[in-house]
PASEBA-1860 file (N, C-alpha, C; in nm, 3 decimals):
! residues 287
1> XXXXXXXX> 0.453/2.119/-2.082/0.425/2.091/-1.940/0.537/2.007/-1.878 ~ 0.555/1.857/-1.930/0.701/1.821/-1.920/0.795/1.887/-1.891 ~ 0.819/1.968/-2.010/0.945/2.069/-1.965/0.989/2.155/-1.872 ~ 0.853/2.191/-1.840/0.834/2.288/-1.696/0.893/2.196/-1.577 ~ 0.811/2.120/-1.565/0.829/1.978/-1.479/0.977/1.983/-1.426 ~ 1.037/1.895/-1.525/1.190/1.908/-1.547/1.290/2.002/-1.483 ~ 1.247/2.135/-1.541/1.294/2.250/-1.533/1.248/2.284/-1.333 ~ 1.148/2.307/-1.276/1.133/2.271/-1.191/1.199/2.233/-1.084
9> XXXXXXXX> 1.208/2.062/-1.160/1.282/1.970/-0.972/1.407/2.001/-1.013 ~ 1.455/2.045/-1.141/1.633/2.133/-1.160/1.668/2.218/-1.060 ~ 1.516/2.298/-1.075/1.572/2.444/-0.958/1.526/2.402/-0.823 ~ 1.477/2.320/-0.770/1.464/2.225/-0.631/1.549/2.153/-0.597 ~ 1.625/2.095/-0.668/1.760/1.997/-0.671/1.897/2.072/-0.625 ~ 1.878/2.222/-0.715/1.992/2.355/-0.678/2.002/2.397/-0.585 ~ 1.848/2.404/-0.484/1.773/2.510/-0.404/1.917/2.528/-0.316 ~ 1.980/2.657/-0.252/2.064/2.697/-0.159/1.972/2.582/0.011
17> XXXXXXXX> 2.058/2.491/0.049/2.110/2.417/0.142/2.017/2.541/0.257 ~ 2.027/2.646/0.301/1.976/2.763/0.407/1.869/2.748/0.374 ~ 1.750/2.739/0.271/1.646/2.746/0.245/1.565/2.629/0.253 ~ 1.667/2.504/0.254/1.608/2.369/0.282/1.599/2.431/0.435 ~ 1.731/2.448/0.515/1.695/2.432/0.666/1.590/2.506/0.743 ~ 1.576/2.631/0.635/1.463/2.680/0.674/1.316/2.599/0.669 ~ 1.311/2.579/0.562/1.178/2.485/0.533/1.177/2.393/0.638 ~ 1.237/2.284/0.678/1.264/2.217/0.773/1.219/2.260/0.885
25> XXXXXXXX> 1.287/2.365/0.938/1.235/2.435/1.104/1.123/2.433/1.037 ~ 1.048/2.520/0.992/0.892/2.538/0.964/0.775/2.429/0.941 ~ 0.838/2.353/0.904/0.784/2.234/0.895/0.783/2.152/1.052 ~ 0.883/2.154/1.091/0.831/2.077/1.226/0.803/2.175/1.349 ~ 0.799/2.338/1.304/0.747/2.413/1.446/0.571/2.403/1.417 ~ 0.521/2.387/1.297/0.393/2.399/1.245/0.339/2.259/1.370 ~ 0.349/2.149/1.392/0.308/2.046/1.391/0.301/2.085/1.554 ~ 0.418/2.139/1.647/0.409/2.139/1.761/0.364/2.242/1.795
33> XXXXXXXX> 0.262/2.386/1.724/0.175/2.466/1.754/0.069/2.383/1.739 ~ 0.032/2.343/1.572/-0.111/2.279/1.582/-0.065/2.178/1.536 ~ -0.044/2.073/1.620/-0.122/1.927/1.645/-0.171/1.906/1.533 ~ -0.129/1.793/1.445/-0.151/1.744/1.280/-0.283/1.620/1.323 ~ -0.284/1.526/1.470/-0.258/1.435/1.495/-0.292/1.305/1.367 ~ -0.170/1.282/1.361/-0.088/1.185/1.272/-0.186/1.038/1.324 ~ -0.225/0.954/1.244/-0.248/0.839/1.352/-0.169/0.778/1.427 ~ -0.178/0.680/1.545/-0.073/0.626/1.608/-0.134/0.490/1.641
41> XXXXXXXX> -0.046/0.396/1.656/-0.074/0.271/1.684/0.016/0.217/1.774 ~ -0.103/0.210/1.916/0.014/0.166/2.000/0.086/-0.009/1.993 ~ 0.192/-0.009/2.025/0.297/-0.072/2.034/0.211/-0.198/2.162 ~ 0.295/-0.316/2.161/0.236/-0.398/2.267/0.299/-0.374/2.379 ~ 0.451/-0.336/2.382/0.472/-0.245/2.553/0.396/-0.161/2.589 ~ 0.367/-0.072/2.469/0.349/0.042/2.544/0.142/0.032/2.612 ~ 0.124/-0.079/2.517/0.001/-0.152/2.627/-0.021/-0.200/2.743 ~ 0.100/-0.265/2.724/0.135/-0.350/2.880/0.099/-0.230/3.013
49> XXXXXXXX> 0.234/-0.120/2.969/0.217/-0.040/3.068/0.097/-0.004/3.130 ~ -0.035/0.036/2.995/-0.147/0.141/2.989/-0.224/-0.002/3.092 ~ -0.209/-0.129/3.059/-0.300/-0.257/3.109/-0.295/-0.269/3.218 ~ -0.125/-0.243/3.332/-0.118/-0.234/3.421/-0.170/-0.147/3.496 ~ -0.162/-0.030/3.434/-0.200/0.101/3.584/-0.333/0.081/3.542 ~ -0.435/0.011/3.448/-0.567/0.032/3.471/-0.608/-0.100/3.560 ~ -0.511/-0.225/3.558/-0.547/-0.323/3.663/-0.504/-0.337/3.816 ~ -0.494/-0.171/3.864/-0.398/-0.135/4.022/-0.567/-0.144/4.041
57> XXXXXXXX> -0.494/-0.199/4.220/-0.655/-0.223/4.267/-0.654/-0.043/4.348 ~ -0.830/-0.007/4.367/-0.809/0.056/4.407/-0.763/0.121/4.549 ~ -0.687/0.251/4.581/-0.615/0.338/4.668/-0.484/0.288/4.649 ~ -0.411/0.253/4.535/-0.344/0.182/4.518/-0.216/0.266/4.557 ~ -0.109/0.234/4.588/0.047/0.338/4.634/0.116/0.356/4.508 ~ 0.160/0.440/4.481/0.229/0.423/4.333/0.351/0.551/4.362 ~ 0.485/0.486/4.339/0.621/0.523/4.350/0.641/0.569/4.228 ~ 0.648/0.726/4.147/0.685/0.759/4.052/0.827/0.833/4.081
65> XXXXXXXX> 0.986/0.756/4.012/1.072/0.818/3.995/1.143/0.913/3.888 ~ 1.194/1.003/3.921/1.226/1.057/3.777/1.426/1.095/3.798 ~ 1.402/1.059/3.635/1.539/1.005/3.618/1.592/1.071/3.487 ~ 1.562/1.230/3.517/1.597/1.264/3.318/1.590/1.390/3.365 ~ 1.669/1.515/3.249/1.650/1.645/3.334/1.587/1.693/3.177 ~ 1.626/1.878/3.138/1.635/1.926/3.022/1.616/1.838/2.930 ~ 1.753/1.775/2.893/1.812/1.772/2.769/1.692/1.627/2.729 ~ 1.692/1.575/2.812/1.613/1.461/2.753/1.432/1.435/2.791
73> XXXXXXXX> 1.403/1.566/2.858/1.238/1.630/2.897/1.179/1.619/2.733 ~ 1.211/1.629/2.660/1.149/1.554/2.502/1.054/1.438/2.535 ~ 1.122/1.328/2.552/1.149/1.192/2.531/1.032/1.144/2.674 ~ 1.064/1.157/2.801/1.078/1.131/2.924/0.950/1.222/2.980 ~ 0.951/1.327/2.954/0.821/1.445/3.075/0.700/1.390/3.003 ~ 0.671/1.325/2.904/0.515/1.327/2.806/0.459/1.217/2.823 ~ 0.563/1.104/2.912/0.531/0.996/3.012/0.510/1.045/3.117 ~ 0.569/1.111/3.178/0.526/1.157/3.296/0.424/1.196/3.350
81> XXXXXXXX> 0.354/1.309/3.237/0.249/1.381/3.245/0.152/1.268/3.217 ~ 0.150/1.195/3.108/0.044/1.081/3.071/0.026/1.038/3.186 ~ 0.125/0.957/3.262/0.151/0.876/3.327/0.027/0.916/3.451 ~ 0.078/1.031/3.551/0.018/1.137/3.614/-0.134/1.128/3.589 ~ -0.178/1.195/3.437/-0.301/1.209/3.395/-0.389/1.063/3.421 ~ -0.350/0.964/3.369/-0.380/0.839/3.386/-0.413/0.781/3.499 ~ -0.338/0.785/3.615/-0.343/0.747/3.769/-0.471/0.838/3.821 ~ -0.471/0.979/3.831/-0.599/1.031/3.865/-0.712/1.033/3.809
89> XXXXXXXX> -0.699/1.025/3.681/-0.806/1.047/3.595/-0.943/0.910/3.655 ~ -0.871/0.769/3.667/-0.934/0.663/3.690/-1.007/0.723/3.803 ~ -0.997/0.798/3.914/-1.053/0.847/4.032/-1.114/0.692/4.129 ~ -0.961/0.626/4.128/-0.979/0.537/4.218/-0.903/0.554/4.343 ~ -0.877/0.655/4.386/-0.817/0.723/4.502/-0.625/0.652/4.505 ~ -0.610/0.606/4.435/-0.457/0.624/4.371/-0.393/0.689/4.463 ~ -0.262/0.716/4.505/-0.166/0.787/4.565/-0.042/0.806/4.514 ~ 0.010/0.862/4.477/0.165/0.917/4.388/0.272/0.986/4.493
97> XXXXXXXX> 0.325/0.913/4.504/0.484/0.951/4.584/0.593/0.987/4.465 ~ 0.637/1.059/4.485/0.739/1.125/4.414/0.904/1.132/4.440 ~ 0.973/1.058/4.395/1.137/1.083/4.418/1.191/1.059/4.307 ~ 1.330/1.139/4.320/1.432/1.204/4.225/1.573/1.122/4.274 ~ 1.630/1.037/4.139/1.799/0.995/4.162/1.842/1.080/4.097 ~ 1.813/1.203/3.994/1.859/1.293/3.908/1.771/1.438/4.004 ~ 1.914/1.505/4.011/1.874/1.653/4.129/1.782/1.724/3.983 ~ 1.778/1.700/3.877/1.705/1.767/3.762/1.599/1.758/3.773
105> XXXXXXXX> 1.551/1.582/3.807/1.450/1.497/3.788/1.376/1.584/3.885 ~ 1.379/1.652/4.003/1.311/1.741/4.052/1.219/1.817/4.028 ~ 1.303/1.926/3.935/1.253/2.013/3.863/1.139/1.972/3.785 ~ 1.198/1.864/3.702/1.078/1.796/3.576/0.925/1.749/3.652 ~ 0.999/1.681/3.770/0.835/1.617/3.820/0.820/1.731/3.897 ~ 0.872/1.829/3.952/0.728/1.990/4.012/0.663/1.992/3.927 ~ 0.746/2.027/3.794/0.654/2.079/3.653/0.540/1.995/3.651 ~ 0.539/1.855/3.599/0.462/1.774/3.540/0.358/1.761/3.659
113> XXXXXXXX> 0.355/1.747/3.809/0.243/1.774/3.937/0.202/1.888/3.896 ~ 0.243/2.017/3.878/0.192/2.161/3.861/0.084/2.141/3.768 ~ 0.149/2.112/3.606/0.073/2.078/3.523/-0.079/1.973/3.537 ~ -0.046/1.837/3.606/-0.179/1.774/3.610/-0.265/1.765/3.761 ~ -0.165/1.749/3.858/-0.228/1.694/3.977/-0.268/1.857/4.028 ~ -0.227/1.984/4.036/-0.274/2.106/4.047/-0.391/2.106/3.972 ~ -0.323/2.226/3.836/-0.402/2.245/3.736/-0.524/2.198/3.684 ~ -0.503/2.070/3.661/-0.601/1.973/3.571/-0.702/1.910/3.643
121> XXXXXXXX> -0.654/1.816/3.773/-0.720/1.759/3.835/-0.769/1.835/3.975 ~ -0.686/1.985/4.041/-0.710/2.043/4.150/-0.682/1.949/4.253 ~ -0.592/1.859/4.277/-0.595/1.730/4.391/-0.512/1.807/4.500 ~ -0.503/1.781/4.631/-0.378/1.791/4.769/-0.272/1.771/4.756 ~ -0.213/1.825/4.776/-0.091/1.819/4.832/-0.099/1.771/4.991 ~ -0.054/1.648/4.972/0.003/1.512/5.119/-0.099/1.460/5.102 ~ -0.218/1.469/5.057/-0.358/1.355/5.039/-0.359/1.249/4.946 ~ -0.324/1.354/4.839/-0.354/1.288/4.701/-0.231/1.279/4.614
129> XXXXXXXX> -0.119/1.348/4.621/0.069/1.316/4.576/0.116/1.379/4.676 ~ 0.284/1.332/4.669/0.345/1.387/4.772/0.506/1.399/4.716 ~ 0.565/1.500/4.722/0.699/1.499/4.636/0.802/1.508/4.723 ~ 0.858/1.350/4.724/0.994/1.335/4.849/1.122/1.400/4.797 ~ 1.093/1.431/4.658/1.264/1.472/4.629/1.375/1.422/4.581 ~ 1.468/1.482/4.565/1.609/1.419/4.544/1.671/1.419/4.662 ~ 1.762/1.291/4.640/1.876/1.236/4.751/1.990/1.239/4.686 ~ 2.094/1.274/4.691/2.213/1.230/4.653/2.259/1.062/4.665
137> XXXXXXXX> 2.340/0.982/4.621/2.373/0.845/4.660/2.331/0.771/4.556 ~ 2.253/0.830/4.448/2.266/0.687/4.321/2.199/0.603/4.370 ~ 2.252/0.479/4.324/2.204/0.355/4.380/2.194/0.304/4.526 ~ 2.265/0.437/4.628/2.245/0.404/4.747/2.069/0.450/4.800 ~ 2.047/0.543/4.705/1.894/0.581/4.718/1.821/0.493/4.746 ~ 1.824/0.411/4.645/1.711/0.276/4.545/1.759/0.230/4.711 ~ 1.893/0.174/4.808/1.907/0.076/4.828/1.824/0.072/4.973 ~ 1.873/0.252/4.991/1.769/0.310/5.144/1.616/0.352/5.126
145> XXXXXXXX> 1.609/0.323/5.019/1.406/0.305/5.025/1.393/0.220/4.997 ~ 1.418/0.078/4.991/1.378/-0.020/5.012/1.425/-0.087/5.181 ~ 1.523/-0.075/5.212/1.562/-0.124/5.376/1.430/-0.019/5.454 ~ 1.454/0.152/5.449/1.411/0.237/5.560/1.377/0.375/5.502 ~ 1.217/0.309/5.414/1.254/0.505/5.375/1.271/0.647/5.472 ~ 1.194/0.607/5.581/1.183/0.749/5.699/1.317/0.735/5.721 ~ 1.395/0.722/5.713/1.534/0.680/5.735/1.592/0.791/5.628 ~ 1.582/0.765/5.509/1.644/0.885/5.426/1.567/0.991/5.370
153> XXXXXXXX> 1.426/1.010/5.379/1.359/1.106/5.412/1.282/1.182/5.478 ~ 1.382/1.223/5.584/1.293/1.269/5.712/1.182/1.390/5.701 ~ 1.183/1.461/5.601/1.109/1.534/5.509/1.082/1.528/5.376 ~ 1.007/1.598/5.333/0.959/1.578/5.160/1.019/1.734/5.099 ~ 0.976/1.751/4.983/1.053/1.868/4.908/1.060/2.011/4.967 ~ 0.931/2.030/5.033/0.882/2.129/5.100/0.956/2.163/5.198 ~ 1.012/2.078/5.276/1.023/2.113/5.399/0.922/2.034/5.517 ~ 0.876/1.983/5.529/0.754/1.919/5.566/0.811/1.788/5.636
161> XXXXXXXX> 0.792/1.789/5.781/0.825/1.657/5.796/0.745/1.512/5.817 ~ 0.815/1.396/5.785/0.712/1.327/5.692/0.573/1.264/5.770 ~ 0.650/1.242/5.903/0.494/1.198/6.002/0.401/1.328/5.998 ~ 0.411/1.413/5.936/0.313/1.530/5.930/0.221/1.551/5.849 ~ 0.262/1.417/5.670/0.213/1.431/5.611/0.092/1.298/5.593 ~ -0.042/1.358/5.568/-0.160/1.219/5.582/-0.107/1.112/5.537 ~ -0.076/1.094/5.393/-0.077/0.983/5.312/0.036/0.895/5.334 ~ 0.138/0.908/5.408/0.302/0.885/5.438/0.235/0.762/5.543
169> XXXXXXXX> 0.152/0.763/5.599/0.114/0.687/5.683/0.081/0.515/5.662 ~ 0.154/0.442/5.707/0.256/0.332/5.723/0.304/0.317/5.573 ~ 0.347/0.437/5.468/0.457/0.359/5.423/0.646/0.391/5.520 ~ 0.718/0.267/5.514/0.835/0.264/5.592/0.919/0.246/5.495 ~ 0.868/0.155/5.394/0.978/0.102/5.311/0.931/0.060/5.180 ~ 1.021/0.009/5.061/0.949/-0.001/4.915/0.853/-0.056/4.902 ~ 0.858/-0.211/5.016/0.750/-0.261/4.990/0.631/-0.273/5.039 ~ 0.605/-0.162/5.054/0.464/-0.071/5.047/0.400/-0.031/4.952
177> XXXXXXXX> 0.482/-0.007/4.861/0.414/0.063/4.748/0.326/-0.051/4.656 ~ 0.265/-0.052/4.609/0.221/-0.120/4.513/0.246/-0.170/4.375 ~ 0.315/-0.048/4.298/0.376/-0.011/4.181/0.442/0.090/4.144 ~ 0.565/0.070/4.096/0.694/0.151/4.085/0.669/0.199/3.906 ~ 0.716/0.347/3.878/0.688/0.364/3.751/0.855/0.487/3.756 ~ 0.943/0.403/3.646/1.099/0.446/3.678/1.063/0.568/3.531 ~ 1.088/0.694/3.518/1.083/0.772/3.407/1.239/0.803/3.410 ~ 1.355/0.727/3.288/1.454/0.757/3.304/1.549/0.744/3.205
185> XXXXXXXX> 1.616/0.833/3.191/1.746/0.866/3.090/1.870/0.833/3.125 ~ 1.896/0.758/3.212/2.002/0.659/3.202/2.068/0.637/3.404 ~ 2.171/0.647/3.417/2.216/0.626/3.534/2.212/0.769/3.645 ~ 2.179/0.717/3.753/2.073/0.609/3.778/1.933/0.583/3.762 ~ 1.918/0.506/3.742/1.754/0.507/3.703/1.688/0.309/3.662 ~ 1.644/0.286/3.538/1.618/0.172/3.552/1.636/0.050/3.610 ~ 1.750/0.061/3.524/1.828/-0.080/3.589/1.840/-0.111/3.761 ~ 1.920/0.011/3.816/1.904/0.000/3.929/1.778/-0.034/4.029
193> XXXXXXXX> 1.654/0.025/3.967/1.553/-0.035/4.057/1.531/-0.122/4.014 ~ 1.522/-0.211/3.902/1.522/-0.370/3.871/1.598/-0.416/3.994 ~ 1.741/-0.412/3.955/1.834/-0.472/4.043/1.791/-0.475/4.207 ~ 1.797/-0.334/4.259/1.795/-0.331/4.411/1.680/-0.345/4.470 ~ 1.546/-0.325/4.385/1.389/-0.239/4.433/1.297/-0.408/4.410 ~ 1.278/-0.384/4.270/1.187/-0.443/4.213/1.212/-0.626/4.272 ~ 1.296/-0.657/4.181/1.293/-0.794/4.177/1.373/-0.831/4.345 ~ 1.457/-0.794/4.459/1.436/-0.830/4.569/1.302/-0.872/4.662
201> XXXXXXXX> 1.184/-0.726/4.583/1.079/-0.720/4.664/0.956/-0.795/4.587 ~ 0.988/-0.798/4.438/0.861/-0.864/4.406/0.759/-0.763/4.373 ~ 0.776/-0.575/4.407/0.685/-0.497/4.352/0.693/-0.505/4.231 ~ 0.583/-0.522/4.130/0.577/-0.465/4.013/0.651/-0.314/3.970 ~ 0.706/-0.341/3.862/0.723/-0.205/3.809/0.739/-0.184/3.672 ~ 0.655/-0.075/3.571/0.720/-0.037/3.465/0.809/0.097/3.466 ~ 0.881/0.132/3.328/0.914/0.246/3.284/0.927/0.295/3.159 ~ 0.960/0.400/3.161/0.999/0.488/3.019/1.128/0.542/2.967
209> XXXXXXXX> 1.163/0.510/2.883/1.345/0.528/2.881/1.380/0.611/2.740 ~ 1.452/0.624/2.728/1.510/0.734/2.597/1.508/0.615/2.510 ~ 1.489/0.628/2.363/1.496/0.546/2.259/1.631/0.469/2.274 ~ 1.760/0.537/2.274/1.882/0.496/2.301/1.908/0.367/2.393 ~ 1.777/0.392/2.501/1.849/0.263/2.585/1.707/0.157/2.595 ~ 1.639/0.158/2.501/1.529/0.073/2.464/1.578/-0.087/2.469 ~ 1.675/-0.110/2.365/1.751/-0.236/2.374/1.827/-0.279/2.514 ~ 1.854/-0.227/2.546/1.928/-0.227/2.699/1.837/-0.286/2.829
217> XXXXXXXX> 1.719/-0.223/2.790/1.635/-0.273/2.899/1.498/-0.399/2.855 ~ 1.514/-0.435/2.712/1.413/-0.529/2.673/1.444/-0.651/2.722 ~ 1.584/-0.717/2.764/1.538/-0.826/2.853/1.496/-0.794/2.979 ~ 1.492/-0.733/3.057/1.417/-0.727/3.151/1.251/-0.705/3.108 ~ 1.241/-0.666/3.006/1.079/-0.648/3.027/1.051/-0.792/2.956 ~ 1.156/-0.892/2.833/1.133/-0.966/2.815/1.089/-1.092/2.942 ~ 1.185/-1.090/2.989/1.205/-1.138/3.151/1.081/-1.191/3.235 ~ 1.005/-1.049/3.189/0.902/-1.025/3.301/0.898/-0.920/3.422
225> XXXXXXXX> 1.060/-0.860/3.460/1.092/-0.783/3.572/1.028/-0.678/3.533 ~ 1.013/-0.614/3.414/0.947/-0.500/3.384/0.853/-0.527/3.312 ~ 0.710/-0.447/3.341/0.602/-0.458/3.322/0.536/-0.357/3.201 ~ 0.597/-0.385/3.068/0.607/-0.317/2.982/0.712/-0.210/2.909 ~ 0.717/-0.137/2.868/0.824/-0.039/2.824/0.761/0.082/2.766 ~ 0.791/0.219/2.752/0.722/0.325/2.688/0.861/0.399/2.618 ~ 0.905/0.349/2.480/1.017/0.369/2.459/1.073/0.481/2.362 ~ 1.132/0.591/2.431/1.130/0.678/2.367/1.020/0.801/2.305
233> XXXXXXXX> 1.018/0.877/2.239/0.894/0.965/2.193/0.793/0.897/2.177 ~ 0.825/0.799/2.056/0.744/0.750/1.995/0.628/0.604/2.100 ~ 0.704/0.613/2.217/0.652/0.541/2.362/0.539/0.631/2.443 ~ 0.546/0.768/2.425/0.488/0.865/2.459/0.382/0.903/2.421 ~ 0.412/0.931/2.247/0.289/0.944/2.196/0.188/0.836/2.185 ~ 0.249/0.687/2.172/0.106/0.575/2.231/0.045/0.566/2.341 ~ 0.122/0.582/2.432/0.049/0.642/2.606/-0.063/0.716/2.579 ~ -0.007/0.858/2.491/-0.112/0.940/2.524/-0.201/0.933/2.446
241> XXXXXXXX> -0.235/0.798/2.351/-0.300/0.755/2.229/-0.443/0.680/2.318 ~ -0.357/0.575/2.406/-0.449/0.496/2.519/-0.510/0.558/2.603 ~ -0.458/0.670/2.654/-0.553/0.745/2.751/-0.622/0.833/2.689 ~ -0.600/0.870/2.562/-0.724/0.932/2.504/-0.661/1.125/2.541 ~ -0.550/1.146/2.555/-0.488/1.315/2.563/-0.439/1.309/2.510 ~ -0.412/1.396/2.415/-0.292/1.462/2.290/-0.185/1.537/2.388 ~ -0.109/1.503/2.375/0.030/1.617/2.437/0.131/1.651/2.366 ~ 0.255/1.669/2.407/0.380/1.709/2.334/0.404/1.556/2.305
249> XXXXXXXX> 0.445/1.437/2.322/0.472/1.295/2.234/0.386/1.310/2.119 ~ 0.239/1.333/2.111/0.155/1.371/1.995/0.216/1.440/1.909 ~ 0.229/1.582/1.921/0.282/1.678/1.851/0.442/1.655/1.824 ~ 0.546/1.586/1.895/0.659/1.549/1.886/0.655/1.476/1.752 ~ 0.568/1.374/1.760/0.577/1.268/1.650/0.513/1.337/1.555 ~ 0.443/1.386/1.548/0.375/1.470/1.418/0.492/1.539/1.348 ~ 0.607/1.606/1.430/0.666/1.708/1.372/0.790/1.636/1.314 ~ 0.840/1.514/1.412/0.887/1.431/1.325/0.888/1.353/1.206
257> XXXXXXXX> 0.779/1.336/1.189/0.700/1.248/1.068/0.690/1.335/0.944 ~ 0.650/1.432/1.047/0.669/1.551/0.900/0.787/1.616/0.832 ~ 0.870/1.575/0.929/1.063/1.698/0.932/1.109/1.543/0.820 ~ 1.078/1.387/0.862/1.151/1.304/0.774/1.111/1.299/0.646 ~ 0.946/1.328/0.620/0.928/1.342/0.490/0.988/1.458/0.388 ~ 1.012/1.558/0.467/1.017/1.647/0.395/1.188/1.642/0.350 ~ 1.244/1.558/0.435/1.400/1.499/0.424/1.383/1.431/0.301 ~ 1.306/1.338/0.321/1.303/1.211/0.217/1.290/1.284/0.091
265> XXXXXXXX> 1.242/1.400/0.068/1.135/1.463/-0.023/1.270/1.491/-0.146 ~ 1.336/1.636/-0.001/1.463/1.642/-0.054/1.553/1.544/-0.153 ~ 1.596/1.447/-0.073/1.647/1.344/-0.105/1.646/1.313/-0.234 ~ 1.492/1.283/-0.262/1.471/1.230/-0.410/1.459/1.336/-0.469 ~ 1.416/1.445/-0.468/1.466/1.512/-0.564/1.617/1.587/-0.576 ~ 1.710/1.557/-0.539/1.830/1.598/-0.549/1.881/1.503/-0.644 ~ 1.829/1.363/-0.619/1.883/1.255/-0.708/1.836/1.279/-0.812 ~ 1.684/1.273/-0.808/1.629/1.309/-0.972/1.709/1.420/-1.036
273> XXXXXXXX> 1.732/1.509/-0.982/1.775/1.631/-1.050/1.906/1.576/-1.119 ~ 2.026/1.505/-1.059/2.149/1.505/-1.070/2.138/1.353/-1.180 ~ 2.059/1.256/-1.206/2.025/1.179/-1.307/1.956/1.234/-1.436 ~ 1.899/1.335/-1.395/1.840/1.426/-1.568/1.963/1.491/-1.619 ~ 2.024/1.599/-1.535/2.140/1.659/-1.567/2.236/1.573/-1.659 ~ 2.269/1.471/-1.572/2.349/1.326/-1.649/2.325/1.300/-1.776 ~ 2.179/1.265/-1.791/2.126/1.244/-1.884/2.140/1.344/-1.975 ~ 2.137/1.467/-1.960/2.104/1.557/-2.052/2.234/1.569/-2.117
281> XXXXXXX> 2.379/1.588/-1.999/2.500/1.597/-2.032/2.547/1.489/-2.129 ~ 2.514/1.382/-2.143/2.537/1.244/-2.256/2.473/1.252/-2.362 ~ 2.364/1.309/-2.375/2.301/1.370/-2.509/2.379/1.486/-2.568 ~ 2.436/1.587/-2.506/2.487/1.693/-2.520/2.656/1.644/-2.587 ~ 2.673/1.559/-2.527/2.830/1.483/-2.535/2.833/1.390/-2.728 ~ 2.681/1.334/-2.681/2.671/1.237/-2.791/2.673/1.303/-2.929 ~ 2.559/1.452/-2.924/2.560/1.528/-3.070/2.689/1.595/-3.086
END
């Protein structure tokens, strides 16, 4: 039986490199069809965040920006959608304004409204969210919705102009809103509304950022300027741990958890294999 053993993690240790990568894909497409769910334990940012949007008083204004396109919709859309799910779900008549410093970030938040505030919840369009869009200008964005928003959006995505729409009614400028929620993959995006938005006006705000720039933005949430952090995937899948929905952060982390073990797995047995061999070769040497 031993010997088998042996013989075995030999031919696992050999296995052709194509057949690991195969195993690999299969291993983490399994997890993002069916949902393993892995346990999760949320993080104390990623509480903060969930503590805040459940302590908005209600009809509360809430400024969701998005700041991430494709490449980083992994990381970034599974906040979004939480995020989204979370604000209506409470059915405290909430309001979600929508703008884009990334012309991508567009795209991502139609999707993620389609997906919950349509679909899920059936809510209005101009009642209940409202999607202002992308502006060109970076940080000149952040700097003209806080001075004059009717000023740089004389319409919303549609076409629609904005005294036309119910809910637009007296906001003028940032600090109207109640709470700012930045979903973003790098420039522009966080920092900048710290800098120009948040801490001029004193609105609260959290966000969600790519793992990469987690460190980058922890003094500010150390600070206090930011009102939690949701960092990276693994920021995502505790969101959607607290609100009680499984999504793609769920299944993300599942497939991860599962793609590293099966790395690790590798790993040790490549070593085992190449320490018996050794072994065997010094016996072989010795007689």
């Amino acid at each position: 039986m031993m010997n088998y053993l042996i013989e075995l993690i030999l031919k696992l240790a050999k296995v052709d490199r194509r057949w690991i990568f195969l195993i690999i894909g299969i291993v983490v497409l399994i997890p993002l069809i069916y949902p393993l769910a892995l346990p999760i334990r949320p993080g104390k940012d990623s509480k903060e965040v969930y503590d805040f949007v459940e302590g908005l008083d209600d009809s509360s204004k809430v400024l969701l920006s998005c700041e991430y396109g494709p490449s980083t919709k992994p990381e970034i859309h599974p906040m979004v959608t939480s995020l989204l799910h979370h604000l209506f779900s409470l059915d405290r008549g909430h309001k979600v304004y929508v703008v884009c410093l990334w012309p991508d970030g567009q795209f991502m938040a139609e999707e993620a409204l389609e997906e919950v505030a349509e679909k899920r919840f059936g809510l209005t369009y101009g009642e209940d969210y409202v999607m202002l869009g992308f502006r060109p200008g970076n940080e000149a964005v952040v700097k003209g919705i806080v001075s004059d928003l009717r000023k740089l959006y004389t319409i919303d995505a549609k076409g629609t102009k904005i005294e036309d729409i119910p809910m637009m009614k007296g906001i003028n400028r940032f600090e109207d809103f109640d709470f700012l929620f930045s979903g973003s993959a790098g420039y522009p995006g966080t920092t900048e509304w710290v800098q120009f938005a948040a801490d001029p006006t004193s609105v609260p705000m959290s966000t969600g950022t790519t793992s990469i720039q987690v460190n980058e933005m922890m003094p500010y949430v150390l600070g206090g300027q930011i009102k939690g952090i949701l960092a990276g995937m693994p920021g995502a899948a505790e969101y959607e741990e607290l609100i009680g929905v499984k999504g793609i952060g769920t299944s993300g982390m599942d497939a991860q958890s599962v793609a590293h073990f099966v790395i690790v797995l590798f790993i040790f047995l490549g070593n085992l294999g190449y320490f018996i061999e050794r072994k065997r070769s010094k016996k072989h040497q010795g007689s």
